[in-house]
N, CA, C and O atoms as a Maestro MAE file, in Angstrom:
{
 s_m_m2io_version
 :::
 2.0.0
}

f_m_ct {
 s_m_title
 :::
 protein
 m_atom[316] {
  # First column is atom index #
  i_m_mmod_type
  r_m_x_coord
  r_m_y_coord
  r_m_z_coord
  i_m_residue_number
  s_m_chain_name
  s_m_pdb_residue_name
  s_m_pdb_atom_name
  i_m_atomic_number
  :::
  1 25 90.781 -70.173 56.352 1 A "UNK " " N  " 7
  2 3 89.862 -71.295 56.454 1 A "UNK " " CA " 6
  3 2 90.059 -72.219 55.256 1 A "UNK " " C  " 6
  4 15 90.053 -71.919 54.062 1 A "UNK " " O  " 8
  5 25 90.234 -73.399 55.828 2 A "UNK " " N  " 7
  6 3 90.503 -74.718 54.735 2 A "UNK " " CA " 6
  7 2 89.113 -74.580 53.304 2 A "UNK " " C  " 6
  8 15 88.259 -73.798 53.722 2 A "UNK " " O  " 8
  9 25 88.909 -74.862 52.529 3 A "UNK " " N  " 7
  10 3 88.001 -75.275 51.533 3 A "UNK " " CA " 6
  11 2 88.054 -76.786 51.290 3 A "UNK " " C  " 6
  12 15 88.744 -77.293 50.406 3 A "UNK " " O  " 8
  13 25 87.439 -77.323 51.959 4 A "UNK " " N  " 7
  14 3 87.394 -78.873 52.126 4 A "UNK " " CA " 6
  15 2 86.166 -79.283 50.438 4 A "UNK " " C  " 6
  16 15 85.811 -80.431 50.168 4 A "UNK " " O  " 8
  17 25 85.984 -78.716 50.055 5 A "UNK " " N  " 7
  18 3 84.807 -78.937 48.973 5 A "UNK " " CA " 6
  19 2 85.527 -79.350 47.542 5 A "UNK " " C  " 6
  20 15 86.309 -78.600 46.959 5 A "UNK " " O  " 8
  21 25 85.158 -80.601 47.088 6 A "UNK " " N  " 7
  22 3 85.821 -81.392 46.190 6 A "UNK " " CA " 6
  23 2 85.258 -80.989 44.913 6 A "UNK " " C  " 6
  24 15 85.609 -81.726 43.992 6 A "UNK " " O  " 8
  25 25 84.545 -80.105 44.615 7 A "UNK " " N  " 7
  26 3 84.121 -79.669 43.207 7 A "UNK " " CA " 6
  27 2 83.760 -78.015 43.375 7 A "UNK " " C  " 6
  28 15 83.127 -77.597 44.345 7 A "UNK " " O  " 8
  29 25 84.129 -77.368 42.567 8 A "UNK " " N  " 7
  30 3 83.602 -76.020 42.473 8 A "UNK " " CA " 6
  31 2 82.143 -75.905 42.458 8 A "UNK " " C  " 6
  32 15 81.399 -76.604 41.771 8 A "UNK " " O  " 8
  33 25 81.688 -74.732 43.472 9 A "UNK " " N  " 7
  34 3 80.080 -74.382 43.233 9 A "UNK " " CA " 6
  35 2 79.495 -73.413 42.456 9 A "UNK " " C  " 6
  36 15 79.916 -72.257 42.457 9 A "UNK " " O  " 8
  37 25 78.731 -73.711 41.911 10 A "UNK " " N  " 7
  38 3 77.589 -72.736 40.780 10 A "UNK " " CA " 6
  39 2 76.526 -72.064 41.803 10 A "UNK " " C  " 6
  40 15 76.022 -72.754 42.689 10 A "UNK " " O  " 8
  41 25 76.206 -70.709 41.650 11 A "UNK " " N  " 7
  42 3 75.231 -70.222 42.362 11 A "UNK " " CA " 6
  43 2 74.015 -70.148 41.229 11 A "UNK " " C  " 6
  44 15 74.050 -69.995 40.008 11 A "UNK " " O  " 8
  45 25 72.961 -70.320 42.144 12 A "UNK " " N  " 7
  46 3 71.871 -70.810 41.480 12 A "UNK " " CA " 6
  47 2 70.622 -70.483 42.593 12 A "UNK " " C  " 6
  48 15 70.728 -70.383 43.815 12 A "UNK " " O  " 8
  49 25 69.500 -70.362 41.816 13 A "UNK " " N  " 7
  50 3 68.464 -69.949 43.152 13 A "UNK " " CA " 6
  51 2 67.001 -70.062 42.449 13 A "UNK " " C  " 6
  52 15 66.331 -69.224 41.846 13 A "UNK " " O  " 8
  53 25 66.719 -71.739 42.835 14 A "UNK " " N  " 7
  54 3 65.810 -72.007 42.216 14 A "UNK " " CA " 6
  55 2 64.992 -73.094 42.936 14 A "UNK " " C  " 6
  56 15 65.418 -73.977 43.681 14 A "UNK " " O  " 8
  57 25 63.848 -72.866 42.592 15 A "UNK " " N  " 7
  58 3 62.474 -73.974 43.732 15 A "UNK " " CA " 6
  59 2 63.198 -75.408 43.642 15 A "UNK " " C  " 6
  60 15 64.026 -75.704 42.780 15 A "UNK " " O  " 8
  61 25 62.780 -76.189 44.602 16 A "UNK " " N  " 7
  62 3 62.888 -77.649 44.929 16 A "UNK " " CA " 6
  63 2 62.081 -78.157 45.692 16 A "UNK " " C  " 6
  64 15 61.225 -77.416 46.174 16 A "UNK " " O  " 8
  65 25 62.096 -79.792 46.100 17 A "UNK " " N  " 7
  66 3 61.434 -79.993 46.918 17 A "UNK " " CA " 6
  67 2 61.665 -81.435 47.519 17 A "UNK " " C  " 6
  68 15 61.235 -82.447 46.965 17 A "UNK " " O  " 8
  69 25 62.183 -81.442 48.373 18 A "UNK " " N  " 7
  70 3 62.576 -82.315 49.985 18 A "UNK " " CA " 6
  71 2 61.899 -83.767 49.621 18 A "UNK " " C  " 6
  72 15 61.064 -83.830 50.523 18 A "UNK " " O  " 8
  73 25 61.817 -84.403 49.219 19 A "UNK " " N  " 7
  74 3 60.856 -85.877 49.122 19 A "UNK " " CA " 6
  75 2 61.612 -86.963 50.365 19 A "UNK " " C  " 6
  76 15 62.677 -87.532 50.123 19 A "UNK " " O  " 8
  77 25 60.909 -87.121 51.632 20 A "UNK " " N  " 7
  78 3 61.116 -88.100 52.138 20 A "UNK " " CA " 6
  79 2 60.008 -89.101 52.142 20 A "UNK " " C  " 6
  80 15 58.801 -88.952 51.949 20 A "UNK " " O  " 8
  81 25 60.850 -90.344 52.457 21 A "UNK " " N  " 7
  82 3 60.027 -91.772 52.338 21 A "UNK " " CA " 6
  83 2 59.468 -92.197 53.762 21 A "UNK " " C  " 6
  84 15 58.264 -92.432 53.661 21 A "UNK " " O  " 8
  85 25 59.912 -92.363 54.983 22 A "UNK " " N  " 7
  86 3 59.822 -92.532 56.149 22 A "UNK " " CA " 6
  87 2 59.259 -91.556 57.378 22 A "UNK " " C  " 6
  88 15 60.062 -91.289 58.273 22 A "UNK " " O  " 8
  89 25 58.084 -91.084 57.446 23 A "UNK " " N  " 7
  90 3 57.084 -91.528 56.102 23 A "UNK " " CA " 6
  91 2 56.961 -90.054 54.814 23 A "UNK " " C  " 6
  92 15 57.363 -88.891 54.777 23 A "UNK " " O  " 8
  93 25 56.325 -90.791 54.087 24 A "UNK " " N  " 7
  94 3 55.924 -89.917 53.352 24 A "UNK " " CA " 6
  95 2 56.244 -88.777 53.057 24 A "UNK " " C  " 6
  96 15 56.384 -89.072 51.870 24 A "UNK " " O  " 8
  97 25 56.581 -87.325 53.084 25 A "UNK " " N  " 7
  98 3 56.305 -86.470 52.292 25 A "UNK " " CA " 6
  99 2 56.691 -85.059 51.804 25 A "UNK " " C  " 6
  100 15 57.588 -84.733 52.582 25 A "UNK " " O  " 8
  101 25 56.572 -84.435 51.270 26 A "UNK " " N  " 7
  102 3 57.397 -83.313 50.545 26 A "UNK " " CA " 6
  103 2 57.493 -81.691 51.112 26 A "UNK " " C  " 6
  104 15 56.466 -81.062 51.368 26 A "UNK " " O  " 8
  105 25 58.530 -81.244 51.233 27 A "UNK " " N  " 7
  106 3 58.869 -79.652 51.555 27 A "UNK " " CA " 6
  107 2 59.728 -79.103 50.456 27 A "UNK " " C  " 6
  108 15 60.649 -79.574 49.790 27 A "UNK " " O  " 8
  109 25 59.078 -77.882 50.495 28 A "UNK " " N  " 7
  110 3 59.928 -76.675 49.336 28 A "UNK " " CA " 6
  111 2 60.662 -76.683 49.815 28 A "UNK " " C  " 6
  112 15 60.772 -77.169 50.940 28 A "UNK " " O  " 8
  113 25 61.731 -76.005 49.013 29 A "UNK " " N  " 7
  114 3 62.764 -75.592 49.480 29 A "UNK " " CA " 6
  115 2 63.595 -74.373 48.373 29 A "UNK " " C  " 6
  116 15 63.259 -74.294 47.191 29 A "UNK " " O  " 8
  117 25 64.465 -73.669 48.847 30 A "UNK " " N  " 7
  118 3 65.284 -73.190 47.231 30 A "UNK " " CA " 6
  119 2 66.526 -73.411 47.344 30 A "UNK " " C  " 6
  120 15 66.978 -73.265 48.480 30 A "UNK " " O  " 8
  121 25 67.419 -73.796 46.325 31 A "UNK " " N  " 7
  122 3 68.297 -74.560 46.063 31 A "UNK " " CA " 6
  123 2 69.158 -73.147 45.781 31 A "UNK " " C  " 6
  124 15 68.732 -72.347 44.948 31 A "UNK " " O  " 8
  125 25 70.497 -72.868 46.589 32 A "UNK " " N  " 7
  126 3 71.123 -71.684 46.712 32 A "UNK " " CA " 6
  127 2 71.991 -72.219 45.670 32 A "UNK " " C  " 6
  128 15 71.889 -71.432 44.729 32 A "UNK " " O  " 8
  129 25 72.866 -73.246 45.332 33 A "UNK " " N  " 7
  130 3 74.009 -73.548 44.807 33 A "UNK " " CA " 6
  131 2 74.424 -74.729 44.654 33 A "UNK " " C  " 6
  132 15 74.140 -75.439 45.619 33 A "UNK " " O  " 8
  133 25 74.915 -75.183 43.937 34 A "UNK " " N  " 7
  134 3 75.202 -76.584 43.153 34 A "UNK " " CA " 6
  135 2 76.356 -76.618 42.665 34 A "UNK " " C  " 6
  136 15 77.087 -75.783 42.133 34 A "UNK " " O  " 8
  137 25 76.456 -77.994 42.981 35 A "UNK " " N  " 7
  138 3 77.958 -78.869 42.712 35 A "UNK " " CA " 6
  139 2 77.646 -79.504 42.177 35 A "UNK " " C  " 6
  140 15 76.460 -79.498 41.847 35 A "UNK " " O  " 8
  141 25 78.892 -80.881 41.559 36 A "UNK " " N  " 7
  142 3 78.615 -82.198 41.744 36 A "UNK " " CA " 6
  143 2 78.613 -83.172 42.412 36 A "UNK " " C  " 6
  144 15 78.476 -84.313 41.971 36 A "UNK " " O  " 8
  145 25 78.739 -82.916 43.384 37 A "UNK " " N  " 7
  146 3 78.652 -83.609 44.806 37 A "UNK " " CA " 6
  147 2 77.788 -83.302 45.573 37 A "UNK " " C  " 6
  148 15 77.495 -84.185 46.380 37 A "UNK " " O  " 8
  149 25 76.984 -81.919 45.678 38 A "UNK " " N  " 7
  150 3 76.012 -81.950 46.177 38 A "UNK " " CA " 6
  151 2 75.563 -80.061 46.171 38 A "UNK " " C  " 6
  152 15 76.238 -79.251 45.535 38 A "UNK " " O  " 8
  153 25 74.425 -79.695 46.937 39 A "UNK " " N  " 7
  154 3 73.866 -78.396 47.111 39 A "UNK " " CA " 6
  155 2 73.982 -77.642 48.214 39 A "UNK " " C  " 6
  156 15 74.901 -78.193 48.820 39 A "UNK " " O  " 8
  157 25 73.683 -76.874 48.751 40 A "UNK " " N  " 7
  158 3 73.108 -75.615 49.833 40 A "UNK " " CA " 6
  159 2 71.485 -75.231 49.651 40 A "UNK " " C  " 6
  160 15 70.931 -74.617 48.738 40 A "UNK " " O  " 8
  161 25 71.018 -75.742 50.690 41 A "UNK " " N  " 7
  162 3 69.318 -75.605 50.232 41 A "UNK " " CA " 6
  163 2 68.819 -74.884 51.241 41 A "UNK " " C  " 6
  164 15 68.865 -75.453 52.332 41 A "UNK " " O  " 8
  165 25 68.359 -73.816 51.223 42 A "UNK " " N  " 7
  166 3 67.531 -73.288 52.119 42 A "UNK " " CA " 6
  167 2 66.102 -73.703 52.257 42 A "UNK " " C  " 6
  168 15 65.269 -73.599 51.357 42 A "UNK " " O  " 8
  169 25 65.870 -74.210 53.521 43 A "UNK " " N  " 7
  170 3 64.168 -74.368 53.905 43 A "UNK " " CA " 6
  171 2 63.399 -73.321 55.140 43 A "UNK " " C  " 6
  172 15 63.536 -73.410 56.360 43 A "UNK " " O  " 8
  173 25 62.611 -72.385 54.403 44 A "UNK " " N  " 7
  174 3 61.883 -71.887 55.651 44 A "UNK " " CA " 6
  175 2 60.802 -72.738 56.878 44 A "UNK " " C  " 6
  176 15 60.353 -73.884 56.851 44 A "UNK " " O  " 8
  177 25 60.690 -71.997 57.569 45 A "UNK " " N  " 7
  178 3 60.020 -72.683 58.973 45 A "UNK " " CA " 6
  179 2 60.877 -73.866 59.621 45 A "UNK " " C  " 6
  180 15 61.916 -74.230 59.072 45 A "UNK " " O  " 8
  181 25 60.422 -74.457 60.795 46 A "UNK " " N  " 7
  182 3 60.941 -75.551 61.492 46 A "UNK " " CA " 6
  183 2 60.806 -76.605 60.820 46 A "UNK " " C  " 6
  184 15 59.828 -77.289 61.122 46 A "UNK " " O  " 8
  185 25 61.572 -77.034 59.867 47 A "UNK " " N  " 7
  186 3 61.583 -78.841 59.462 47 A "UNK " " CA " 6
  187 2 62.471 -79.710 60.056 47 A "UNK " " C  " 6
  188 15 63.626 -79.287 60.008 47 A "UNK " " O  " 8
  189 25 62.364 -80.572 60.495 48 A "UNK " " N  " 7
  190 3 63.091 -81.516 60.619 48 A "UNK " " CA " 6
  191 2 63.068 -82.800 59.651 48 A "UNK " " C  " 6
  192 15 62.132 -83.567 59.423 48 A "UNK " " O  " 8
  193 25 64.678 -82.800 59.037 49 A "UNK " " N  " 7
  194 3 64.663 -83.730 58.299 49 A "UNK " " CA " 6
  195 2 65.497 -84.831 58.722 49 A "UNK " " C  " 6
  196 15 66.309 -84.805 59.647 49 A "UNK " " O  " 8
  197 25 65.176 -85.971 57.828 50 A "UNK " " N  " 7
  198 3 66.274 -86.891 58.452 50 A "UNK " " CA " 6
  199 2 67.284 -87.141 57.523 50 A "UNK " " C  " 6
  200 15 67.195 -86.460 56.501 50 A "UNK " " O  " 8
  201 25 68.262 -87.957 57.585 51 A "UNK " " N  " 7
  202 3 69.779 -88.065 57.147 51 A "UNK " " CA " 6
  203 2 70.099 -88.488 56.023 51 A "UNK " " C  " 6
  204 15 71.278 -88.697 55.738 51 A "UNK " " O  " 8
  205 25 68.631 -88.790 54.776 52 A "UNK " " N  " 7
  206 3 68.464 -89.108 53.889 52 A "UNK " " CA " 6
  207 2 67.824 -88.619 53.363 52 A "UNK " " C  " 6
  208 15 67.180 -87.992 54.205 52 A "UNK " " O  " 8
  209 25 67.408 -88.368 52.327 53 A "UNK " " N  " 7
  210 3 66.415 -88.283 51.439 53 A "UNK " " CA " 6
  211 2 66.417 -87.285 49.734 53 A "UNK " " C  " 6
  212 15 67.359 -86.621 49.303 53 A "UNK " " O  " 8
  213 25 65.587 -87.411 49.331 54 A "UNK " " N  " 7
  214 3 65.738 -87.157 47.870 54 A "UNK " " CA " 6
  215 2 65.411 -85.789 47.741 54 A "UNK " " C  " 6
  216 15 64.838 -85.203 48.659 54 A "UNK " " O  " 8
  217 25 65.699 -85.264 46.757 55 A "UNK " " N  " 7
  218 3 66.269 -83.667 46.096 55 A "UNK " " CA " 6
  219 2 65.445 -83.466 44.812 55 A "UNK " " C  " 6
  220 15 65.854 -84.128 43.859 55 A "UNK " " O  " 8
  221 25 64.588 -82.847 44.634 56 A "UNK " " N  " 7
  222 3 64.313 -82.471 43.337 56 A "UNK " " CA " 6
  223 2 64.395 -81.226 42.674 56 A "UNK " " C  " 6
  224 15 63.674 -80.303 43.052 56 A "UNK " " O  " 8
  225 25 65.237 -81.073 41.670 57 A "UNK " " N  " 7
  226 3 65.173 -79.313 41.527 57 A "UNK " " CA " 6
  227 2 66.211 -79.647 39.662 57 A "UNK " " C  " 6
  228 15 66.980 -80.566 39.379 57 A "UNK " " O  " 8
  229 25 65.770 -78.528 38.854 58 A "UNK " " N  " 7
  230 3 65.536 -78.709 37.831 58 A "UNK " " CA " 6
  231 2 65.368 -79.882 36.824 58 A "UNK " " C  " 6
  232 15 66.146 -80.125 35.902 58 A "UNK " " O  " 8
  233 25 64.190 -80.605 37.146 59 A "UNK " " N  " 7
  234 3 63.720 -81.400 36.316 59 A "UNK " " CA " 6
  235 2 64.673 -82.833 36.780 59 A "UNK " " C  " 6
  236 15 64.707 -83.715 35.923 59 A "UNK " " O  " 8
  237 25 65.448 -83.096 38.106 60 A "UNK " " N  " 7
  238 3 65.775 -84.601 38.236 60 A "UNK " " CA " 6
  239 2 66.133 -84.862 39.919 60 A "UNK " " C  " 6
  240 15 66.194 -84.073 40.861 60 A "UNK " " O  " 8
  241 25 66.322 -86.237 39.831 61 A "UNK " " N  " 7
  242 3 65.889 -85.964 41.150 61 A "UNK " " CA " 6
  243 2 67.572 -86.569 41.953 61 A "UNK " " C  " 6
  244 15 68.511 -87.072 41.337 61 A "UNK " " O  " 8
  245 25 67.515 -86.381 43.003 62 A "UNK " " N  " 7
  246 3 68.565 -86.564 43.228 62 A "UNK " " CA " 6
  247 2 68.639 -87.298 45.061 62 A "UNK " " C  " 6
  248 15 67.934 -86.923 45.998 62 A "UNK " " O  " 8
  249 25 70.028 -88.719 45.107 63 A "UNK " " N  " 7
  250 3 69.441 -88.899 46.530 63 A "UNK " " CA " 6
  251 2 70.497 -88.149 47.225 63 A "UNK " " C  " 6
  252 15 71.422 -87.694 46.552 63 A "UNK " " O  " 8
  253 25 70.461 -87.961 48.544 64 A "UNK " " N  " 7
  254 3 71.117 -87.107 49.343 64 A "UNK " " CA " 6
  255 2 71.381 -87.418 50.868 64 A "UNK " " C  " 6
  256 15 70.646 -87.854 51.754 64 A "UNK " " O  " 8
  257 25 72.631 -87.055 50.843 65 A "UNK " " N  " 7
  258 3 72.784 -87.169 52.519 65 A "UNK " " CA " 6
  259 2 73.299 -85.779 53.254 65 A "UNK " " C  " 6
  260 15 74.314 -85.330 52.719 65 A "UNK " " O  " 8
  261 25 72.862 -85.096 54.243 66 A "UNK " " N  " 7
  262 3 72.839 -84.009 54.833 66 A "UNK " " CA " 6
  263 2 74.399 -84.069 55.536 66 A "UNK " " C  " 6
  264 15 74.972 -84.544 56.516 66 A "UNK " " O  " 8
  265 25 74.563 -83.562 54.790 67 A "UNK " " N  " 7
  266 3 76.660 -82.928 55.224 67 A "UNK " " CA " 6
  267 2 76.661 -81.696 56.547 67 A "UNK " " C  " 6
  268 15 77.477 -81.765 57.466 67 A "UNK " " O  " 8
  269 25 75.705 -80.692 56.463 68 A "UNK " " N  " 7
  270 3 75.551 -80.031 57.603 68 A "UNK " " CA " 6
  271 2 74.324 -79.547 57.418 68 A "UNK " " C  " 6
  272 15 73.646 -79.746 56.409 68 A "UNK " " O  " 8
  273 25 73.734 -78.368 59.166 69 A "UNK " " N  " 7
  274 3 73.288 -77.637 58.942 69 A "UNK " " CA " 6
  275 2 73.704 -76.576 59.896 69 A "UNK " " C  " 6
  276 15 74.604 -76.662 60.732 69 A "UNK " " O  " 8
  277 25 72.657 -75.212 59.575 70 A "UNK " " N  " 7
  278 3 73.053 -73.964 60.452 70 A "UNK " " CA " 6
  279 2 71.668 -73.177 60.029 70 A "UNK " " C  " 6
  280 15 71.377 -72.554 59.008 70 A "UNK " " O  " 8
  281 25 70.888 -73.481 61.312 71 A "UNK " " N  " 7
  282 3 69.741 -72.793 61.276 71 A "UNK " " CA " 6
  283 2 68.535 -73.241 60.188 71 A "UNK " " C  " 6
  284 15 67.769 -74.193 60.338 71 A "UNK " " O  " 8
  285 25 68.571 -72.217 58.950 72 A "UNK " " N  " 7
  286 3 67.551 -72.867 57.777 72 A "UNK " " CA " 6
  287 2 68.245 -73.002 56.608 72 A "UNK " " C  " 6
  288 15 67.629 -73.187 55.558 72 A "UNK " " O  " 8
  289 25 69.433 -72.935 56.636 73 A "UNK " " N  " 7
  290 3 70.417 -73.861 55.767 73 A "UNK " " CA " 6
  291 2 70.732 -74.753 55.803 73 A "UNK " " C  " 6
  292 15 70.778 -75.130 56.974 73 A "UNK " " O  " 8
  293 25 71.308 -76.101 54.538 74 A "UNK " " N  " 7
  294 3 71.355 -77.415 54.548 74 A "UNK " " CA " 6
  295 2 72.867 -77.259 53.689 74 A "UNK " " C  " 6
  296 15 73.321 -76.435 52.895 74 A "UNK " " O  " 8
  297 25 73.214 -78.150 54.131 75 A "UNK " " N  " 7
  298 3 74.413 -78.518 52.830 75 A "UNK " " CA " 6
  299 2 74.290 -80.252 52.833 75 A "UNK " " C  " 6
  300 15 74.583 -80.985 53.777 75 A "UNK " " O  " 8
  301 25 73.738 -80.686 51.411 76 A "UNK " " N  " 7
  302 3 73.451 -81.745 51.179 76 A "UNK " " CA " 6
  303 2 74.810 -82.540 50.076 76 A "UNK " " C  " 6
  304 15 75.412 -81.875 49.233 76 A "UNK " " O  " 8
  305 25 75.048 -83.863 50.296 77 A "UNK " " N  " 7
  306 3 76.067 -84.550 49.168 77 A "UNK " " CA " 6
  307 2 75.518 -85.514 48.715 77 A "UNK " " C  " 6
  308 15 75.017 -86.413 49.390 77 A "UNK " " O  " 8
  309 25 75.545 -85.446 47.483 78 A "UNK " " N  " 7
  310 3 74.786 -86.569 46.342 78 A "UNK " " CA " 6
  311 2 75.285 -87.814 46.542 78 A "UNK " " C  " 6
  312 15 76.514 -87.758 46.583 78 A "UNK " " O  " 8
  313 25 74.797 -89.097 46.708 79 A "UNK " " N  " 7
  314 3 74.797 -89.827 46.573 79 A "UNK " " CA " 6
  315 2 75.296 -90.775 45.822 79 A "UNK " " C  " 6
  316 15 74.958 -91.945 45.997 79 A "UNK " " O  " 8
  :::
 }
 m_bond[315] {
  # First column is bond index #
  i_m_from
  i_m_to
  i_m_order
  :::
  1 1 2 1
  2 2 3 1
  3 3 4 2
  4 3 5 1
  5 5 6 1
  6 6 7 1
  7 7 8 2
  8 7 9 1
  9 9 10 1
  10 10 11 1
  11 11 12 2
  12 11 13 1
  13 13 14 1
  14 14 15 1
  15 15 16 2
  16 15 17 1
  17 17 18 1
  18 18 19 1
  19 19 20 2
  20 19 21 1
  21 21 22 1
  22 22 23 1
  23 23 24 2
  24 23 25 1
  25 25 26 1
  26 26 27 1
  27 27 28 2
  28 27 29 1
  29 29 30 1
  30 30 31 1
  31 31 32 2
  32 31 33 1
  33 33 34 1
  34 34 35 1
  35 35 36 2
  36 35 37 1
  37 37 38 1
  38 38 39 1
  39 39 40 2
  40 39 41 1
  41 41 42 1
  42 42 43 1
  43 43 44 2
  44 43 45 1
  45 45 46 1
  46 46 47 1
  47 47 48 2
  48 47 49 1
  49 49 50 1
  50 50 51 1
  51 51 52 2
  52 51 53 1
  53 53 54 1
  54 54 55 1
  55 55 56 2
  56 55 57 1
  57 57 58 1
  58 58 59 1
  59 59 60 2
  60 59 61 1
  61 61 62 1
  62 62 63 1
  63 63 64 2
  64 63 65 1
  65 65 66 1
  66 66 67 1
  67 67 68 2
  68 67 69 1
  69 69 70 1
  70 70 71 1
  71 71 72 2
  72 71 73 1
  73 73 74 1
  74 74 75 1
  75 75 76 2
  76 75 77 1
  77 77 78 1
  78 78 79 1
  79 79 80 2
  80 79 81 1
  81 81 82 1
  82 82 83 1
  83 83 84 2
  84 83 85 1
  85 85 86 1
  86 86 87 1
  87 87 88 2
  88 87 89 1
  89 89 90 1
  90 90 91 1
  91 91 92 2
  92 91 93 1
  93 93 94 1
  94 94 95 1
  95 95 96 2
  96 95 97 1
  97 97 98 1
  98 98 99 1
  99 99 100 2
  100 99 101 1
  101 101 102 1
  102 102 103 1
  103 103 104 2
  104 103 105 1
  105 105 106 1
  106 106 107 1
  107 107 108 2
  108 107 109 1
  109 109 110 1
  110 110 111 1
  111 111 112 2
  112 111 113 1
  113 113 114 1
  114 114 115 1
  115 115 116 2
  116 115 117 1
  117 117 118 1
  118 118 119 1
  119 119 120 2
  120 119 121 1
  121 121 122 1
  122 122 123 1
  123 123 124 2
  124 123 125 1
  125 125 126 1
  126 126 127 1
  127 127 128 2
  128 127 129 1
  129 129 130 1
  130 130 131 1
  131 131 132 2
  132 131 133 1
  133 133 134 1
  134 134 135 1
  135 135 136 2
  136 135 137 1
  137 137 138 1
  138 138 139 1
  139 139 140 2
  140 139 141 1
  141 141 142 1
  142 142 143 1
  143 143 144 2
  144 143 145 1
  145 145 146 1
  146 146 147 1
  147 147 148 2
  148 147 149 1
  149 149 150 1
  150 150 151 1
  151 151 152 2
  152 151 153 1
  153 153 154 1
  154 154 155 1
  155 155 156 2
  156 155 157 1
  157 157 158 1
  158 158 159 1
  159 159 160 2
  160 159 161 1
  161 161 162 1
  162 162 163 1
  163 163 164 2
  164 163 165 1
  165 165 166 1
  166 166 167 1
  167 167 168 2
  168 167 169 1
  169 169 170 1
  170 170 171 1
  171 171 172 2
  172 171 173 1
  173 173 174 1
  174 174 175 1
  175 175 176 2
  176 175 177 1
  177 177 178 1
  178 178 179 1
  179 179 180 2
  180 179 181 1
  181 181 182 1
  182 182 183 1
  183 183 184 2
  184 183 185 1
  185 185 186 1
  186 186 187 1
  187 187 188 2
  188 187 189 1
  189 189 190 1
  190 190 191 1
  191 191 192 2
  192 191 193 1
  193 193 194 1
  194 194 195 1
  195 195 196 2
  196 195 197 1
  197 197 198 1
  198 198 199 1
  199 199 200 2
  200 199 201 1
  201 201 202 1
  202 202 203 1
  203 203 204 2
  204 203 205 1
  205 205 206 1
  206 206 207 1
  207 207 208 2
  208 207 209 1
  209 209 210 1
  210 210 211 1
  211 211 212 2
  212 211 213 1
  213 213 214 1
  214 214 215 1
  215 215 216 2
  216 215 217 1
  217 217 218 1
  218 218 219 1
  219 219 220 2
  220 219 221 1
  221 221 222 1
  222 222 223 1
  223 223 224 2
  224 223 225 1
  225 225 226 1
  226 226 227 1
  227 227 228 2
  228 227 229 1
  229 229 230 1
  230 230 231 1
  231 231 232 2
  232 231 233 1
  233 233 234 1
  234 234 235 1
  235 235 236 2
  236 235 237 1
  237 237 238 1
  238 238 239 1
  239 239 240 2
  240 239 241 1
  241 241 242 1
  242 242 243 1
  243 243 244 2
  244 243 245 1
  245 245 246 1
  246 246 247 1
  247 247 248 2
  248 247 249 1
  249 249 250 1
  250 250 251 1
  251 251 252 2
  252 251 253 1
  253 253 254 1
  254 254 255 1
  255 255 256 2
  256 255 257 1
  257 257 258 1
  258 258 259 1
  259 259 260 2
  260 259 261 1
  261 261 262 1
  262 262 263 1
  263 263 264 2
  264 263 265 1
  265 265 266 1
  266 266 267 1
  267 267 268 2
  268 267 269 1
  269 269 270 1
  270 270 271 1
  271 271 272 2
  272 271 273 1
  273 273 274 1
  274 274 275 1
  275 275 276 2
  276 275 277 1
  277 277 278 1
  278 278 279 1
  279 279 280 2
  280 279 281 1
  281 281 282 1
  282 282 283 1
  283 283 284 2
  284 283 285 1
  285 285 286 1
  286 286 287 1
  287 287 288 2
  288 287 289 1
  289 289 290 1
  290 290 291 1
  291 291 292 2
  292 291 293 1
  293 293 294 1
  294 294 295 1
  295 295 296 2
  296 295 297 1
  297 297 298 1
  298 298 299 1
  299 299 300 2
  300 299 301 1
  301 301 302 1
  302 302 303 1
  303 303 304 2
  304 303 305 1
  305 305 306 1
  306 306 307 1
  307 307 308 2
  308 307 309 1
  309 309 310 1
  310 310 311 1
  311 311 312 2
  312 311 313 1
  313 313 314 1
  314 314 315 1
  315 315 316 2
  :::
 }
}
């Protein structure tokens, strides 16, 4: 299997939280692993998110566009 991923990932496993604008408002989440290009975020329960939105997880925030998903995993790329 190819490794299409343009920066090495750090595993990491720490709270976050989903901030969308359209409309309004915020979901936990925990942040499995980090790049510089972007994360793997796990969210429990049914969310639906949309194709944007902002990332917060150790102390900054980050904007994001949803690269995939699979079930209650996300793979998000920074902006």
């Amino acid at each position: 299997m190819e490794n299409r991923r343009l920066n090495s990932r750090r595993r990491t496993l720490t709270t976050g939280r989903i901030i969308t604008h359209d409309p309004f408002s915020t979901v936990g989440c925990l942040v499995r692993n980090t790049s510089d290009s972007g994360a793997r975020i796990e969210i429990e329960g049914a969310v639906v998110l949309p194709s944007r939105f902002e990332l917060l997880f150790d102390g900054r925030r980050h904007d994001c566009y949803v690269a995939w998903k699979l079930f209650h995993h996300v793979g998000v790329r920074f902006a």
